[in-house]
C-alpha positions, 0 to 999 in steps of 0.5 A, spaced: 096 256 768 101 254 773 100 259 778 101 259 785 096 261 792 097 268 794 093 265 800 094 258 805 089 256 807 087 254 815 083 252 821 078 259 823 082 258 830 088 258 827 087 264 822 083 268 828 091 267 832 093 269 826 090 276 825 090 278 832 099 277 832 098 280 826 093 286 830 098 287 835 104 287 830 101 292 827 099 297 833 107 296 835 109 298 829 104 304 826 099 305 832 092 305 833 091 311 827 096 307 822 094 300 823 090 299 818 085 293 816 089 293 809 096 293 813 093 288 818 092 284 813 098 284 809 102 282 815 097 276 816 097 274 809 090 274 808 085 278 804 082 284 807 075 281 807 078 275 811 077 280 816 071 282 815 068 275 816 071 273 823 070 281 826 065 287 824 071 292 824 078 294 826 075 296 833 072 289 835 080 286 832 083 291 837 079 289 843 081 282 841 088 283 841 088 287 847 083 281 851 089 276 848 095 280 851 092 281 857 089 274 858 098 272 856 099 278 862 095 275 866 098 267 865 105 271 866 103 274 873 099 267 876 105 263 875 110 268 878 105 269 884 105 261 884 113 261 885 113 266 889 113 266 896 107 263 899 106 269 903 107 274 896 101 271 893 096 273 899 099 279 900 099 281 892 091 279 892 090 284 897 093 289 892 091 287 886 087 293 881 087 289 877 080 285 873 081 279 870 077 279 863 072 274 862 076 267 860 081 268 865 080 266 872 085 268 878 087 262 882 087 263 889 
């Protein structure tokens, strides 16, 4: 009996990466009402339960994915900011609406 693993096996951190890049391709593709946890993790190639053991529902993945985006969008404008004029990082500072989500820190 020679078969092979429908599923790889990998580090909690990596599969939690995994599921949250396969979150946000399922929300660009379907939406939030079509992103399924059953099509989330057939694009993560990872059994439904697998979700139900790293998150309590497709609510909390969500929001992961959501923190994960903004922390990326947050890396983008700091390093902007940094080469940009040393004036614009101070004028952008006393502008910005923008709140920082808990593991990301704005530099000043």
């Amino acid at each position: 009996m020679n078969q092979e693993a429908r599923f790889s096996r990998m580090e909690p951190e990596l599969r939690k990466a995994n599921l949250i890049e396969a979150t946000l391709v399922c929300l660009k593709r379907h939406g939030f009402q079509g992103a399924s946890i059953r099509k989330i993790s057939a694009e993560a190639g990872v059994s439904v339960g697998l979700i139900s053991h790293h998150y309590s529902g497709k609510d909390e993945l969500v929001a992961e994915a959501y923190m994960a985006i903004t922390g990326r969008v947050m890396t983008l404008l700091r390093d902007a900011m940094e080469q940009a004029a040393p004036n614009a990082a101070s004028g952008c500072r006393r502008f910005s609406v923008v709140r920082s989500p808990p593991n990301c820190s704005i530099r000043n």
